[in-house]
mmCIF file of the N, C-alpha and C atoms, coordinates in Angstrom:
data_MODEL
# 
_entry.id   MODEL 
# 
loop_
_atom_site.group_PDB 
_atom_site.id 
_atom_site.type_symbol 
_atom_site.label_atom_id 
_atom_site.label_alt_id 
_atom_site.label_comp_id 
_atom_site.label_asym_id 
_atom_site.label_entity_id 
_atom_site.label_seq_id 
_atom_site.pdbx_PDB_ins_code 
_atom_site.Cartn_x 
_atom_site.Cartn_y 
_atom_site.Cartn_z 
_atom_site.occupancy 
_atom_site.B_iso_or_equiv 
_atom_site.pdbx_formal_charge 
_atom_site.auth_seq_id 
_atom_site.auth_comp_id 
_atom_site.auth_asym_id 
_atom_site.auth_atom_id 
_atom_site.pdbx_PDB_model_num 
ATOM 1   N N  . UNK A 1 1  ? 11.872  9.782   -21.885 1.00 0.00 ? 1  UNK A N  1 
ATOM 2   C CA . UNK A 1 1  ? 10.909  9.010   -21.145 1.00 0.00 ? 1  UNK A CA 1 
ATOM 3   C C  . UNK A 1 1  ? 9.567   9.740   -21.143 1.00 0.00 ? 1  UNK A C  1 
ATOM 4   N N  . UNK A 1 2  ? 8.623   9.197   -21.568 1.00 0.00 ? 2  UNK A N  1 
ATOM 5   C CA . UNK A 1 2  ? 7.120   9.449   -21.585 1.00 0.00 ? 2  UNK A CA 1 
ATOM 6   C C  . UNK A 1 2  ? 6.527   9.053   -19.932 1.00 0.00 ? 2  UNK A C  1 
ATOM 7   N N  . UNK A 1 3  ? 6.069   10.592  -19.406 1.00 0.00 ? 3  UNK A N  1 
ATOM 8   C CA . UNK A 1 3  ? 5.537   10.556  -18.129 1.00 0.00 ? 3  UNK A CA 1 
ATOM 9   C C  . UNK A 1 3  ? 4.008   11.129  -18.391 1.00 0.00 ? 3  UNK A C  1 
ATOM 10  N N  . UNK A 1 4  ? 3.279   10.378  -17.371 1.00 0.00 ? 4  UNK A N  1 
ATOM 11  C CA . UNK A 1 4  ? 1.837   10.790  -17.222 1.00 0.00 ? 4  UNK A CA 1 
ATOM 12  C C  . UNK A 1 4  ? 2.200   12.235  -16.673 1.00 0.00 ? 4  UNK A C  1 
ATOM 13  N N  . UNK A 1 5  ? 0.691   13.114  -16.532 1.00 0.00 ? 5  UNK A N  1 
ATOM 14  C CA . UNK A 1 5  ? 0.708   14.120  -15.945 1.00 0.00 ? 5  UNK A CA 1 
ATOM 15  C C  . UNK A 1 5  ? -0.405  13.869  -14.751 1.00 0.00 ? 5  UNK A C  1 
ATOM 16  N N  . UNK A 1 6  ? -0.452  14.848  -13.688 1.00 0.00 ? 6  UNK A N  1 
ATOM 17  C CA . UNK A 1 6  ? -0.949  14.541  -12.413 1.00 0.00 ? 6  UNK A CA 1 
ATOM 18  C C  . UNK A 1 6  ? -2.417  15.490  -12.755 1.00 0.00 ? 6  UNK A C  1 
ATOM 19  N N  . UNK A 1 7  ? -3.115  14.382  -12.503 1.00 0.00 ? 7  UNK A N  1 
ATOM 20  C CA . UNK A 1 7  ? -4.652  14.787  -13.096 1.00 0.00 ? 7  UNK A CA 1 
ATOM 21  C C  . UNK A 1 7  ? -4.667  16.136  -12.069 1.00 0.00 ? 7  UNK A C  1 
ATOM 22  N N  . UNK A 1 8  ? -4.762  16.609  -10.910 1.00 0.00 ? 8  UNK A N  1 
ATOM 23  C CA . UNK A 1 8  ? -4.846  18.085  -10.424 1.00 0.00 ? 8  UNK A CA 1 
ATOM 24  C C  . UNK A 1 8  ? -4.145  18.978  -10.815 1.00 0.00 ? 8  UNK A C  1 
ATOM 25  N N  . UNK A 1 9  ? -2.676  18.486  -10.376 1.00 0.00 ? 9  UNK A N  1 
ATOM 26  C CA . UNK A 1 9  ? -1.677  19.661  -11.383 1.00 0.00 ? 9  UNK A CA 1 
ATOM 27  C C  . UNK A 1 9  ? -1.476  20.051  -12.840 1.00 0.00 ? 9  UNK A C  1 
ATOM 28  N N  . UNK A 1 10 ? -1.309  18.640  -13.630 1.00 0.00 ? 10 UNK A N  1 
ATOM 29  C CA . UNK A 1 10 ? -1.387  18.639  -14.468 1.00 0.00 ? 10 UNK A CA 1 
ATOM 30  C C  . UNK A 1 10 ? 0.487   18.629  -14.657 1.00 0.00 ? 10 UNK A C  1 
ATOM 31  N N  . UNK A 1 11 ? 0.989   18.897  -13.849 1.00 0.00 ? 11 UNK A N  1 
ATOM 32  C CA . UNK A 1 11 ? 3.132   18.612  -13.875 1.00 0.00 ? 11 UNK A CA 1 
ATOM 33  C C  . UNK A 1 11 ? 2.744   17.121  -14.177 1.00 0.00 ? 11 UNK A C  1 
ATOM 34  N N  . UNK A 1 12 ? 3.705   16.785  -14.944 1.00 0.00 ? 12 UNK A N  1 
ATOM 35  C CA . UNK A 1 12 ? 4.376   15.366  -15.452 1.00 0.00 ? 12 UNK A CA 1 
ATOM 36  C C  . UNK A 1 12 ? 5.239   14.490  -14.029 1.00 0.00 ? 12 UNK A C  1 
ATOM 37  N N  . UNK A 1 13 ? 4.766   13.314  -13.977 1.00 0.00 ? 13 UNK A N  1 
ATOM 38  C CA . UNK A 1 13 ? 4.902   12.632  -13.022 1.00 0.00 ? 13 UNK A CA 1 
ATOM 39  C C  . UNK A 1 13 ? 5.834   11.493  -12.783 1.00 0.00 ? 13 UNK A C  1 
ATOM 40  N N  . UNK A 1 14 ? 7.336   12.082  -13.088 1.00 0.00 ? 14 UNK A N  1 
ATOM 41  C CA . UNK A 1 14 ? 8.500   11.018  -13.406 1.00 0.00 ? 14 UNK A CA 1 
ATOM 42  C C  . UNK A 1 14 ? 8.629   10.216  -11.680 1.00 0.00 ? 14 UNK A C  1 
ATOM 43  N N  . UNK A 1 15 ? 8.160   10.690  -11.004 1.00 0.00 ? 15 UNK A N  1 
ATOM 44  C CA . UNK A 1 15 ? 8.348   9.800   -9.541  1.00 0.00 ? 15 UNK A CA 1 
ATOM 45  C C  . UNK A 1 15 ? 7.247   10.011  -8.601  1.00 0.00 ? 15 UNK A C  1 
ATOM 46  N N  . UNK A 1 16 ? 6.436   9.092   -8.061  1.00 0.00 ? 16 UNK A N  1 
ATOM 47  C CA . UNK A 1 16 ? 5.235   9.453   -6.720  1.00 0.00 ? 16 UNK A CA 1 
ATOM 48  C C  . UNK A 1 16 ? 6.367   9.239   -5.405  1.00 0.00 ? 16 UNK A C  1 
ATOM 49  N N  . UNK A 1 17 ? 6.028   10.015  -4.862  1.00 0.00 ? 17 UNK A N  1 
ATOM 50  C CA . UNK A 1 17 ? 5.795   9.639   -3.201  1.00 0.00 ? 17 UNK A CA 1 
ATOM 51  C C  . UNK A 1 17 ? 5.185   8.714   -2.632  1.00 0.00 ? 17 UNK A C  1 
ATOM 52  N N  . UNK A 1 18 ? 5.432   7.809   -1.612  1.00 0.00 ? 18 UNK A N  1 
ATOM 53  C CA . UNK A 1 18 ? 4.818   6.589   -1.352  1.00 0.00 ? 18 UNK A CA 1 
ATOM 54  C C  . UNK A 1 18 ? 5.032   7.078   0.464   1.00 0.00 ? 18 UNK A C  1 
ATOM 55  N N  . UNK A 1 19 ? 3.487   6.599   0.568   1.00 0.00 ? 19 UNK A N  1 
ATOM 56  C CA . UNK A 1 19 ? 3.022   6.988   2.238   1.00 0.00 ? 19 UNK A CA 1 
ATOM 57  C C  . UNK A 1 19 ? 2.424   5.302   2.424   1.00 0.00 ? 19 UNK A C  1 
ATOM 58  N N  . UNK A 1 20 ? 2.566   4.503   3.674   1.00 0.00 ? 20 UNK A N  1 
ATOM 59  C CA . UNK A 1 20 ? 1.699   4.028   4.389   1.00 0.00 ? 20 UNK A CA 1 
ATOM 60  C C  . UNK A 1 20 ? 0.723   4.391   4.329   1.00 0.00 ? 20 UNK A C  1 
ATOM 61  N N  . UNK A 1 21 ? -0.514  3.699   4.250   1.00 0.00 ? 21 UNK A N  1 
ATOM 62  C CA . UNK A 1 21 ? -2.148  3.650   5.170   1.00 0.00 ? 21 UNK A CA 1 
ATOM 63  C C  . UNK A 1 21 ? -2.445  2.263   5.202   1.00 0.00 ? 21 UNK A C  1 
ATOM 64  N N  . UNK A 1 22 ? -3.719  2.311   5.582   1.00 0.00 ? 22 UNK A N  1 
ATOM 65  C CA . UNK A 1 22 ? -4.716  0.901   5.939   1.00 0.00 ? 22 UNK A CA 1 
ATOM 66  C C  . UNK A 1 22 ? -5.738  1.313   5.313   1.00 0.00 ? 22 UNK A C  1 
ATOM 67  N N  . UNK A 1 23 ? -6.104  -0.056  4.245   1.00 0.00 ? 23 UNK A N  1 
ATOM 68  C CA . UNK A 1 23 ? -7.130  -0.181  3.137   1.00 0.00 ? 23 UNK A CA 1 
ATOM 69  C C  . UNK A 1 23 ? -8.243  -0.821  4.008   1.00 0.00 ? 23 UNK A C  1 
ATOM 70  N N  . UNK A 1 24 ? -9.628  -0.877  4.090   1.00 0.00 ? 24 UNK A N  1 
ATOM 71  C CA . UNK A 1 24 ? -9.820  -2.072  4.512   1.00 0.00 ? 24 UNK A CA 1 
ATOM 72  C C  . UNK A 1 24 ? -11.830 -2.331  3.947   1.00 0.00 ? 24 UNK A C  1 
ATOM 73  N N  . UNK A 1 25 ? -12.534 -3.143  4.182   1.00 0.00 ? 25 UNK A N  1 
ATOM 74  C CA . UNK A 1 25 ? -14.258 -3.450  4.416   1.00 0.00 ? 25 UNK A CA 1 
ATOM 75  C C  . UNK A 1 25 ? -14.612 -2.363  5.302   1.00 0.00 ? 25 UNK A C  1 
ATOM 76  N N  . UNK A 1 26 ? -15.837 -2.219  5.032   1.00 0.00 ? 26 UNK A N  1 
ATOM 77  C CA . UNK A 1 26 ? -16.465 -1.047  5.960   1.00 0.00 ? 26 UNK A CA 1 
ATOM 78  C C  . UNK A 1 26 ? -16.777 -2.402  7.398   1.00 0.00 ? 26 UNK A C  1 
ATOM 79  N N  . UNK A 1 27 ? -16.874 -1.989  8.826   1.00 0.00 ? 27 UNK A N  1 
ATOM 80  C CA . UNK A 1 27 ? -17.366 -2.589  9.354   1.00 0.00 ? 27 UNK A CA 1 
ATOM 81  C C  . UNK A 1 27 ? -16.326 -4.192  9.635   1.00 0.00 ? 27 UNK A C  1 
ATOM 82  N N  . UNK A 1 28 ? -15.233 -4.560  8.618   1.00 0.00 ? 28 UNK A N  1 
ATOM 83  C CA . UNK A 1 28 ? -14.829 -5.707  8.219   1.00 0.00 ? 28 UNK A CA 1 
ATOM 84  C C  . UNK A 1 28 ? -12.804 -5.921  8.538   1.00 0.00 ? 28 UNK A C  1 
ATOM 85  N N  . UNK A 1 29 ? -12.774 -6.551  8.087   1.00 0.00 ? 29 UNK A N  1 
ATOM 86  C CA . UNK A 1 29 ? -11.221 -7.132  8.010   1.00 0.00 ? 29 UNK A CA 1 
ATOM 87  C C  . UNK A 1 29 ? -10.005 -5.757  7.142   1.00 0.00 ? 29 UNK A C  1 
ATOM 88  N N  . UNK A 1 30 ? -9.040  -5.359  7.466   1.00 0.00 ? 30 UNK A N  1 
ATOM 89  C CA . UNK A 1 30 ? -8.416  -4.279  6.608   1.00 0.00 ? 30 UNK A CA 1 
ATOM 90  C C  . UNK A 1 30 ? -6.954  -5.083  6.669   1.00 0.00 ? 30 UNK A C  1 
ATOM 91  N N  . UNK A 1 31 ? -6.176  -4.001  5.914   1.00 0.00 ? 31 UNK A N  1 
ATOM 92  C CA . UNK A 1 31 ? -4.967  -4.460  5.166   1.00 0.00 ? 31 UNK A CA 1 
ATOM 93  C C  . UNK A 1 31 ? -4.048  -3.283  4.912   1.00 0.00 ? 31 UNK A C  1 
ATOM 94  N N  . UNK A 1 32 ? -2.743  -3.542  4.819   1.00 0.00 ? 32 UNK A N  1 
ATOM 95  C CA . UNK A 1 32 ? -2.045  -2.537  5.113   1.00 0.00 ? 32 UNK A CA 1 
ATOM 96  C C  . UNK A 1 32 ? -1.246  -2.095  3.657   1.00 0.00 ? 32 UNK A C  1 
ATOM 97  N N  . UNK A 1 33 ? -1.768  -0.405  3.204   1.00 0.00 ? 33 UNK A N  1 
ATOM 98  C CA . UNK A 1 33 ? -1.312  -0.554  1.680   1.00 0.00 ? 33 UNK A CA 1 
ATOM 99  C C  . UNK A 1 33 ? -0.580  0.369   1.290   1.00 0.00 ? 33 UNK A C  1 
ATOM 100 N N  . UNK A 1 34 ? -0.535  0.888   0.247   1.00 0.00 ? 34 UNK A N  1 
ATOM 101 C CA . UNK A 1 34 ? 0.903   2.375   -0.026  1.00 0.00 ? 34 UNK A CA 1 
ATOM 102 C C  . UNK A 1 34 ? -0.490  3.054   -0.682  1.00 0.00 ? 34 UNK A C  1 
ATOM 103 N N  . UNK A 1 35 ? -0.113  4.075   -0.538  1.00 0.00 ? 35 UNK A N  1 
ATOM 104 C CA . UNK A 1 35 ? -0.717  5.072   -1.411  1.00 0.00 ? 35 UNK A CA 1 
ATOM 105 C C  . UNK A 1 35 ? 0.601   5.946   -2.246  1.00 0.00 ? 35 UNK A C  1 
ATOM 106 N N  . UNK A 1 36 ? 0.309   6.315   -3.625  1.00 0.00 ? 36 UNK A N  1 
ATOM 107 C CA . UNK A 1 36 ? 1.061   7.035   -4.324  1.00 0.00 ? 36 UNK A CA 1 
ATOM 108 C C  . UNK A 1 36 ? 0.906   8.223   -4.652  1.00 0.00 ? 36 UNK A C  1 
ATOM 109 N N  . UNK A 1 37 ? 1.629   9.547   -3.960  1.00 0.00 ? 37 UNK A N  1 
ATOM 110 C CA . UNK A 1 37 ? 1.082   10.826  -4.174  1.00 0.00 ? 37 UNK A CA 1 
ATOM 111 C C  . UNK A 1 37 ? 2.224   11.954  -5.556  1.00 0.00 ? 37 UNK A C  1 
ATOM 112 N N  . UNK A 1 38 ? 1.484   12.614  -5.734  1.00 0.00 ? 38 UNK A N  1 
ATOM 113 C CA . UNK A 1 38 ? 2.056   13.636  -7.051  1.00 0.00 ? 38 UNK A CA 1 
ATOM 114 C C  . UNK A 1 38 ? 2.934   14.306  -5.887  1.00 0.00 ? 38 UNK A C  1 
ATOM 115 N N  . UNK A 1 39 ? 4.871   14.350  -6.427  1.00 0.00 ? 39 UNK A N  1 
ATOM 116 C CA . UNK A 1 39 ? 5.263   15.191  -5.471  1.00 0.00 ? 39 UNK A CA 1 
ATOM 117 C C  . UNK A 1 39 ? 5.195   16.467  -5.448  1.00 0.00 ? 39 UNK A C  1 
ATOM 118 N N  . UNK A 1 40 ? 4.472   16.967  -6.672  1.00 0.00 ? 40 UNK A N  1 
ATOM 119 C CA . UNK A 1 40 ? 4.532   18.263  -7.150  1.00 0.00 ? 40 UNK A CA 1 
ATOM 120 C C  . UNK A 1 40 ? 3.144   18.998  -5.951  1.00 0.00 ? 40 UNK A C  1 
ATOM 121 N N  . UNK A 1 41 ? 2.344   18.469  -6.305  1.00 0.00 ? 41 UNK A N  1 
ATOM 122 C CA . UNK A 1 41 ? 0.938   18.929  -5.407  1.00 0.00 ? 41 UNK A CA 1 
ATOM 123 C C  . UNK A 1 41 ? 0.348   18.147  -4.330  1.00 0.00 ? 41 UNK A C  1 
ATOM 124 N N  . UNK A 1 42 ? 0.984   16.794  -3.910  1.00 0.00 ? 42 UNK A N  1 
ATOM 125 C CA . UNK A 1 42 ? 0.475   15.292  -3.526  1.00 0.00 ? 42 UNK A CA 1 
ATOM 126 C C  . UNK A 1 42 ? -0.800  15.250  -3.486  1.00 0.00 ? 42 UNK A C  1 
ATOM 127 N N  . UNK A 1 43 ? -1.603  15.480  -4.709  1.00 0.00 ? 43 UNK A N  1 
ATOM 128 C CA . UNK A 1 43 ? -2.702  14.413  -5.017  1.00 0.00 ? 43 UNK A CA 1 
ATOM 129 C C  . UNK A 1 43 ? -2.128  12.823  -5.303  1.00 0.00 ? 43 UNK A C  1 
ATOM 130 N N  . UNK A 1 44 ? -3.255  12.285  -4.472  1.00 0.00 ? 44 UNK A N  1 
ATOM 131 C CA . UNK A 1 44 ? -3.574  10.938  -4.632  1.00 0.00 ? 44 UNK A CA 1 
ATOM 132 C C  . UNK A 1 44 ? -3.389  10.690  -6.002  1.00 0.00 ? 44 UNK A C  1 
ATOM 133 N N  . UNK A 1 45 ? -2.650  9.400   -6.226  1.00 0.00 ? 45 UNK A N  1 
ATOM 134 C CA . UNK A 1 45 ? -2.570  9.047   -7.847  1.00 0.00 ? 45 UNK A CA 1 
ATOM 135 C C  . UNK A 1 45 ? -2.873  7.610   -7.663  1.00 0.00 ? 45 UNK A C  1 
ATOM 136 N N  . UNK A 1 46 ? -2.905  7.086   -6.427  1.00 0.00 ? 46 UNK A N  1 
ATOM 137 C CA . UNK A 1 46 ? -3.304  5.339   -6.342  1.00 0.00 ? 46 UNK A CA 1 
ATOM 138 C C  . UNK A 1 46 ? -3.093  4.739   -5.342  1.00 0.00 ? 46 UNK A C  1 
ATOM 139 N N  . UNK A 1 47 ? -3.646  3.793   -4.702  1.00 0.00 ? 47 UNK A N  1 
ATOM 140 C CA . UNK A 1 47 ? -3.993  3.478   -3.576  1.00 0.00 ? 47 UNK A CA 1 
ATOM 141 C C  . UNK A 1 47 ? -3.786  1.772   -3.979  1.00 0.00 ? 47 UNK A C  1 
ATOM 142 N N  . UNK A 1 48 ? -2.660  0.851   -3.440  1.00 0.00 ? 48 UNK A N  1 
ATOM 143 C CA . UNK A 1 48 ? -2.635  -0.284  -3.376  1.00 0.00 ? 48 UNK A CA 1 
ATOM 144 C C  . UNK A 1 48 ? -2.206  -1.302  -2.254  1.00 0.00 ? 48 UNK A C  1 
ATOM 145 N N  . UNK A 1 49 ? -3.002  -2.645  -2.139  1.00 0.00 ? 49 UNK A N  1 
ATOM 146 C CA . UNK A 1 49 ? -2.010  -3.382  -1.153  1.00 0.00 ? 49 UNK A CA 1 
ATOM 147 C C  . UNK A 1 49 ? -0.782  -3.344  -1.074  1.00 0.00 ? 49 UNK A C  1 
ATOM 148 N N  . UNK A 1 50 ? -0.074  -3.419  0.324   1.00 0.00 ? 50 UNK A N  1 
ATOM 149 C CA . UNK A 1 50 ? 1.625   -3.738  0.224   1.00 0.00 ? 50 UNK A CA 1 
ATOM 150 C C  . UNK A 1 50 ? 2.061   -4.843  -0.301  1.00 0.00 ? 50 UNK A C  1 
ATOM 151 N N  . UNK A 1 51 ? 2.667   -5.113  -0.919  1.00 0.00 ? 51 UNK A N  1 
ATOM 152 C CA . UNK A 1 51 ? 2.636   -6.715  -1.204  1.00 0.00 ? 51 UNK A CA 1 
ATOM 153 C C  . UNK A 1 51 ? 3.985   -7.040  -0.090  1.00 0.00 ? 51 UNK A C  1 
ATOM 154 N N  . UNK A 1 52 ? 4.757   -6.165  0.435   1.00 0.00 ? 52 UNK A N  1 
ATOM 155 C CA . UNK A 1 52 ? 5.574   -6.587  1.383   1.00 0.00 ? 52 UNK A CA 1 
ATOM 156 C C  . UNK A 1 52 ? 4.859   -6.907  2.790   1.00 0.00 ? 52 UNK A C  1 
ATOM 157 N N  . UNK A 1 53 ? 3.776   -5.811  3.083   1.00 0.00 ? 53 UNK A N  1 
ATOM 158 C CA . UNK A 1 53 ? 3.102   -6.574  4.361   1.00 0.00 ? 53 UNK A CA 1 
ATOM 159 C C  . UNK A 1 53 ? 1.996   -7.668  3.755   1.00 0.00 ? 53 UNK A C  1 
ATOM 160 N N  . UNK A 1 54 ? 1.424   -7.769  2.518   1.00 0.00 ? 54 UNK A N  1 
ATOM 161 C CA . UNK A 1 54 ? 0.896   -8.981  2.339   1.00 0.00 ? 54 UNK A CA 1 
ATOM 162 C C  . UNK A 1 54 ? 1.585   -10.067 2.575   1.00 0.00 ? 54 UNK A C  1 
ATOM 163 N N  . UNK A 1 55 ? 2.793   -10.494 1.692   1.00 0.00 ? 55 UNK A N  1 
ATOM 164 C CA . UNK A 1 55 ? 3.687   -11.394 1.936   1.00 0.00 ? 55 UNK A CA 1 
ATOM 165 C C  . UNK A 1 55 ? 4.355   -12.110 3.084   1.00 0.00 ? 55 UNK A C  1 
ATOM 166 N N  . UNK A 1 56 ? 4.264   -11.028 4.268   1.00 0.00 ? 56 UNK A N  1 
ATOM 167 C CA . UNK A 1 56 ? 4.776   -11.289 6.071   1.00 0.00 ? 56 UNK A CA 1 
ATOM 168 C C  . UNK A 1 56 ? 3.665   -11.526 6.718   1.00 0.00 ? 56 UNK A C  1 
ATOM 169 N N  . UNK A 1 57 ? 2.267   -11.319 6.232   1.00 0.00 ? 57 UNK A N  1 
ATOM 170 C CA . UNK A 1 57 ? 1.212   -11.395 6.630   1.00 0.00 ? 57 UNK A CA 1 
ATOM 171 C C  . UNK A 1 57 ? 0.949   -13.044 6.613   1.00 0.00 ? 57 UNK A C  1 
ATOM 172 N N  . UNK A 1 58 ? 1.132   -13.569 5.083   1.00 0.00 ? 58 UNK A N  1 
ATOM 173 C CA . UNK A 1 58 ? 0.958   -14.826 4.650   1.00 0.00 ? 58 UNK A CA 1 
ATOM 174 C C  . UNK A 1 58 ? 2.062   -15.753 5.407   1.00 0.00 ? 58 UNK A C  1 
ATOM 175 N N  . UNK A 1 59 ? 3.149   -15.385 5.535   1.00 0.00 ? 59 UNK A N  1 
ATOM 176 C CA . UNK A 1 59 ? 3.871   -16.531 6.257   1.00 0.00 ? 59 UNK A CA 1 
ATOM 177 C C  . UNK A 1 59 ? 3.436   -16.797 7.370   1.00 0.00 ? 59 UNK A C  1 
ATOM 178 N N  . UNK A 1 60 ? 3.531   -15.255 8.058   1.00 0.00 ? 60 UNK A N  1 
ATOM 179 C CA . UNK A 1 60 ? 3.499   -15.281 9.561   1.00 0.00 ? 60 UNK A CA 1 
ATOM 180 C C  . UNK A 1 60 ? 1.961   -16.640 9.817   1.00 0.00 ? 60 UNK A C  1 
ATOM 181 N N  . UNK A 1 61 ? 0.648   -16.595 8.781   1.00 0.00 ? 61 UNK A N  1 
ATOM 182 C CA . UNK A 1 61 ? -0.166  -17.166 9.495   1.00 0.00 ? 61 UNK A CA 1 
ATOM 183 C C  . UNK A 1 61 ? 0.304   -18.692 9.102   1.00 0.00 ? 61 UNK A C  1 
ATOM 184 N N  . UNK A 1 62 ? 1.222   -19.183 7.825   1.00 0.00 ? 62 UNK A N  1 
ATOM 185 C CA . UNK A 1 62 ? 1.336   -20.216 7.544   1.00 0.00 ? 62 UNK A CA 1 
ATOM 186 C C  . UNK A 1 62 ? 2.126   -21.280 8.580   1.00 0.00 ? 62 UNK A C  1 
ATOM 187 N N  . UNK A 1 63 ? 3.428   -20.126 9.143   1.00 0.00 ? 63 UNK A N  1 
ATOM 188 C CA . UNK A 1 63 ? 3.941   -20.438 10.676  1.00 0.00 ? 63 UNK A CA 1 
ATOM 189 C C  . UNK A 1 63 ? 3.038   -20.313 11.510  1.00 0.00 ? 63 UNK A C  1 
ATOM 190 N N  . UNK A 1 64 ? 2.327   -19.862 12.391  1.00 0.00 ? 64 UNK A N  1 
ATOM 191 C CA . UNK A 1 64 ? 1.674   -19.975 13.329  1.00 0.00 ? 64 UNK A CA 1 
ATOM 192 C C  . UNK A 1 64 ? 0.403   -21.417 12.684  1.00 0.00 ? 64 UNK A C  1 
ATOM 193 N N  . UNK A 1 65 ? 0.145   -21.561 11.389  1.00 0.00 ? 65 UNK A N  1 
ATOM 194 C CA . UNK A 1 65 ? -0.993  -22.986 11.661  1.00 0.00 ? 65 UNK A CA 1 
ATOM 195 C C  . UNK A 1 65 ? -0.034  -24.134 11.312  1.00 0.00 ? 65 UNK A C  1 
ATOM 196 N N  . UNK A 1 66 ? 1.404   -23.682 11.746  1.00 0.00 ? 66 UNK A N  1 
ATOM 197 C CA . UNK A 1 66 ? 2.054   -24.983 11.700  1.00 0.00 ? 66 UNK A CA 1 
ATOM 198 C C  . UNK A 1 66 ? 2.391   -25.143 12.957  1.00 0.00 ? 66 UNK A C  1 
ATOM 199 N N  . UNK A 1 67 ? 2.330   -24.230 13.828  1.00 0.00 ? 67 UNK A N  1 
ATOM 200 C CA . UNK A 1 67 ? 2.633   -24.029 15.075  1.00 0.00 ? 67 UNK A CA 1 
ATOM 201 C C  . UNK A 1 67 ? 3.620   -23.628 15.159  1.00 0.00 ? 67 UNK A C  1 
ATOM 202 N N  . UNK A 1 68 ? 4.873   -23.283 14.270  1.00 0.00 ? 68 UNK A N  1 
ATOM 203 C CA . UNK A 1 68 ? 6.262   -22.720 14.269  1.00 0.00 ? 68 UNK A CA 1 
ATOM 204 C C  . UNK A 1 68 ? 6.290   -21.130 14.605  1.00 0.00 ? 68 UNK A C  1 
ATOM 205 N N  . UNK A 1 69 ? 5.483   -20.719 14.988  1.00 0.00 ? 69 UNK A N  1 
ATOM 206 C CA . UNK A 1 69 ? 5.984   -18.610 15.258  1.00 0.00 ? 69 UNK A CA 1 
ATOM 207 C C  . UNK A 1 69 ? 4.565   -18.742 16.609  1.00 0.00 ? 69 UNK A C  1 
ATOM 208 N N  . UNK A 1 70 ? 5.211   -17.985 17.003  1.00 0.00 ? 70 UNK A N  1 
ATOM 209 C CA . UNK A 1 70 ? 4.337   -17.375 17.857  1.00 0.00 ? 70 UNK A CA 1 
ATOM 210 C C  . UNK A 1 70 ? 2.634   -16.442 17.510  1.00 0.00 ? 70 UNK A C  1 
ATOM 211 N N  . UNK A 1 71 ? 1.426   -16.365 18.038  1.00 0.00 ? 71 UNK A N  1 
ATOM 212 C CA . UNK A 1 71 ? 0.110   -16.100 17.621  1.00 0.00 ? 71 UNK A CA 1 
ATOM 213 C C  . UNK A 1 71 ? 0.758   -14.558 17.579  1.00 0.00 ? 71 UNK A C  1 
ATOM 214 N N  . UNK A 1 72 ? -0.141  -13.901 16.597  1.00 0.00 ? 72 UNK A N  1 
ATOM 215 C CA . UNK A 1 72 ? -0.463  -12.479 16.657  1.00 0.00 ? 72 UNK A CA 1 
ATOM 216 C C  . UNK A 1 72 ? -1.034  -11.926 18.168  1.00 0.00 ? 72 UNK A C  1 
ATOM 217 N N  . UNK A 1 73 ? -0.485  -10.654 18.588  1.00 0.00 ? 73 UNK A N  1 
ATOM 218 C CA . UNK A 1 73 ? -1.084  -10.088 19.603  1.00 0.00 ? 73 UNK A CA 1 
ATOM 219 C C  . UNK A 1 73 ? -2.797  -9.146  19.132  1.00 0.00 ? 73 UNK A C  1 
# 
C-alpha cells in the first residue's frame, strides 16, 4: 500500500487520528467538522465538514419545518 508522508514529519501516513471541532464564517453561521491529525507528530493533515452532523443537522430542520421534532434549543 502506497501511503502519503506527513508534510512535518515526513513518517508515512497509513492512518490519521480524527478529533471533533467547529468550522465556521468569521462573525457568521459555523458547522461541526473532523479534523485529521498525523498520529506520528499530530500535525493537521485536513480539516472537513462532518457529514454525520451535516446529515442530523438536515433532517432535524426538515422535521421541525414540517412540524414533526421539536425546535432547536
Amino acid at each position: 500500500m502506497i501511503a502519503g508522508k506527513c508534510p512535518k514529519c515526513e513518517k508515512p501516513v497509513l492512518r490519521g487520528n480524527l478529533h471533533g471541532c467547529d468550522v465556521g464564517e468569521p462573525m457568521g453561521r459555523s458547522w461541526k467538522a473532523v479534523q485529521i491529525n498525523c498520529p506520528s507528530c499530530g500535525a493537521v493533515l485536513g480539516i472537513a465538514i462532518d457529514p454525520v452532523a451535516l446529515k442530523t443537522d438536515i433532517v432535524r430542520e426538515v422535521l421541525e419545518g414540517l412540524g414533526a421534532a421539536p425546535k432547536r434549543r
